[in-house]
C-alpha positions, -999 to +999 in steps of 0.1 A: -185-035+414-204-054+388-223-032+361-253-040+343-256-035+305-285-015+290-310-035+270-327-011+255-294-003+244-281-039+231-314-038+211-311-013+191-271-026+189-291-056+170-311-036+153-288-015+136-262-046+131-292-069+112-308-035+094-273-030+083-274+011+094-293+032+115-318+050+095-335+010+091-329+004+124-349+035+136-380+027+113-378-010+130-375+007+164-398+034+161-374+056+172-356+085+161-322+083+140-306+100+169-318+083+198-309+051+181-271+068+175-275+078+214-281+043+224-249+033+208-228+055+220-242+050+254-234+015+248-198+022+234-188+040+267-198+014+290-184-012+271-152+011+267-152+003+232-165+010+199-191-018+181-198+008+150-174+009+124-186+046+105-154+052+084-172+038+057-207+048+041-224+018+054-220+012+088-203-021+098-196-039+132-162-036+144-142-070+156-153-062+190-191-051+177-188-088+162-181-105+196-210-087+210-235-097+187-235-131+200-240-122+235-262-099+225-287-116+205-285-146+233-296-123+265-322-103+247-336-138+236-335-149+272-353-116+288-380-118+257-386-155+267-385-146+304-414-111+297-435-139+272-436-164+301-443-153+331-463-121+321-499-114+313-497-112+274-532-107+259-521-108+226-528-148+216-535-159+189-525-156+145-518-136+120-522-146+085-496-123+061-496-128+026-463-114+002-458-117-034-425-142-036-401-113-050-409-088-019-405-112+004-372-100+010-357-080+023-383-065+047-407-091+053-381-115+078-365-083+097-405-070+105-412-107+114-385-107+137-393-077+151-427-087+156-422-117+171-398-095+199-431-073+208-455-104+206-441-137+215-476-157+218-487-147+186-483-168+156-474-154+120-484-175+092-467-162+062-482-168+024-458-164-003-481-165-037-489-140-063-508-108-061-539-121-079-541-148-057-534-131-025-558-100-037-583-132-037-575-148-005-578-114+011-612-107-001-625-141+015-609-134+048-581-160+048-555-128+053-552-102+077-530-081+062-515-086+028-487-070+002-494-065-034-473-053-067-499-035-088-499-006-112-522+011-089-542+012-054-576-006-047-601+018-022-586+007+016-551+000+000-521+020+009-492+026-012-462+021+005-429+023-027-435+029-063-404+008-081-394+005-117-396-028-137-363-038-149-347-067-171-327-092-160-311-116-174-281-146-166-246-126-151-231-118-188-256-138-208-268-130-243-305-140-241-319-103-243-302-101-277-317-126-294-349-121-314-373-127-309-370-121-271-372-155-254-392-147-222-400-165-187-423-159-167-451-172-141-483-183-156-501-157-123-476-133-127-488-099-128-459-081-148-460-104-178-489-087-199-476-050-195-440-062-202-453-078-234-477-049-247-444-026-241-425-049-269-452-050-289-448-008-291-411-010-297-415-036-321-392-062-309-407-095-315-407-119-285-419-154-275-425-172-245-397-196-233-403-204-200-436-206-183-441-222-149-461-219-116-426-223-099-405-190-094-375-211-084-381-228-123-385-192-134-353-181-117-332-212-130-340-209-164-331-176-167-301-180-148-294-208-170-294-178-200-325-192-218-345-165-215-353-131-198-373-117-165-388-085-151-387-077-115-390-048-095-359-026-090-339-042-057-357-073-057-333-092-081-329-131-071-295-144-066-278-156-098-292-132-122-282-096-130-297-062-140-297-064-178-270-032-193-291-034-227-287+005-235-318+007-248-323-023-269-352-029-247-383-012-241-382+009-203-408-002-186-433+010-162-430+021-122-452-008-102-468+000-066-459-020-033-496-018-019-505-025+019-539-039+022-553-045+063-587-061+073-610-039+091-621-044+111-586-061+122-595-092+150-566-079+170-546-050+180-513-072+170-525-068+133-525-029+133-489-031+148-475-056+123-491-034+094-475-002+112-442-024+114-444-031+073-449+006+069-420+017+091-396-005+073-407+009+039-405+041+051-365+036+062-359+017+028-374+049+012-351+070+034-322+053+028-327+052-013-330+093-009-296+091+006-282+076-016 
């Protein structure tokens, strides 16, 4: 007799496998940490088998949790297509989100996934720029909902992490030891002034190195060990490194990760993608407490 697998179950499966644990899964979901583990094991003793390997302290897909991803991702994409199609979706139309380039990830492409699940007709433009600019495009109206990195909260604004600057520098370079400090930065980028006036106060003389309107420029020079960089704590690019000065350099200050929606919003499919953003930050949050 032929049995048929739970979908509600082989989505949070995915969930869980692309969140990398539960707890992120859960916020995606907007379910609880247990009914997502329920799901699972429900899963699990259908299938006869387990897909969650929990020995370790991150979760990880087992060899068979691994085959069923594939199959997985392929008929949850086919019943989505299938509900998008051929039923009565009001929600048409776009939504304009704008993200500072270094908190793009890792958030921004698991909400937009998750979003485009719950409302295939709409269309997500995403604007990578900097928080100046987007603060600007925002008040005009070109964005519906937009991210910020600020060292505080405009009235409407909702504060969703508060993160500390750090250095960073190439893997095992010497740049941050030189003197003065050769720095690189964006010529928009909010960070630069209040990383310089903190130098100024320890006294260490710096110049500036690098200065682009290109991150990527920004990101290969310092990779390249020419000069040093700020971001916010667990956004570091590839091919750079949290700098181990031991106090050579100045700490620096906590920055906010602000949510900013129109209102009124044009459509109930921006109030869900700003709840989704929240939700996500939320598990992040949850997940750095646990650690």
């Amino acid at each position: 007799m032929a049995r048929n697998l739970d979908l509600t179950a082989l989505r949070s499966f995915v969930a869980v496998a692309d969140a990398g644990g539960v707890t992120r899964a859960s916020g995606f979901l907007n379910l609880t940490q247990s009914a997502v583990s329920m799901q699972i094991k429900r899963l699990e003793d259908m299938l006869g088998v387990e897909v969650l390997d929990r020995s370790g302290r991150q979760v990880a897909l087992t060899a068979a949790g691994e085959q069923l991803l594939g199959y997985a991702r392929r008929m949850l994409a086919l019943n989505d297509e299938v509900m998008g199609r051929l039923t009565r979706d009001p929600h048409e139309g776009e939504v304009v989100l704008g993200v500072p380039h270094d908190i793009v990830y890792p958030v921004i492409p698991q909400v937009l996934q998750h979003f485009a699940r719950s409302f295939p007709r709409m269309k997500v433009s995403l604007i990578s720029s900097f928080t100046r600019v987007l603060k600007a495009q925002f008040g005009r109206g070109e964005c519906d909902i937009i991210l910020t990195t600020e060292d505080a909260v405009d009235p409407g604004g909702v504060t969703l992490a508060e993160l500390p600057l750090v250095w960073v520098g190439a893997p095992g370079g010497v740049a941050w030891k030189s003197r003065p400090l050769k720095l690189a930065y964006e010529h928009n980028c909010i960070f630069r002034q209040g990383v310089q006036a903190a130098l100024d106060r320890a006294g260490i003389a710096w110049q500036m190195a690098v200065e682009s309107d290109s991150t990527r420029t920004i990101e290969a020079s310092v990779s390249a060990d020419l000069a040093v960089h700020t971001v916010l704590a667990g956004s570091e690019p590839p091919y750079v490194e949290r700098i181990s000065h031991g106090g050579a350099l100045p700490e620096l200050q906590r920055m906010k990760v602000n949510l900013y929606v129109a209102d009124p919003a044009h459509s109930p499919a921006v109030l869900e993608m700003a709840a989704m953003i929240q939700r996500a930050y939320q598990a992040r949050g949850a997940v750095r407490a646990a650690g």
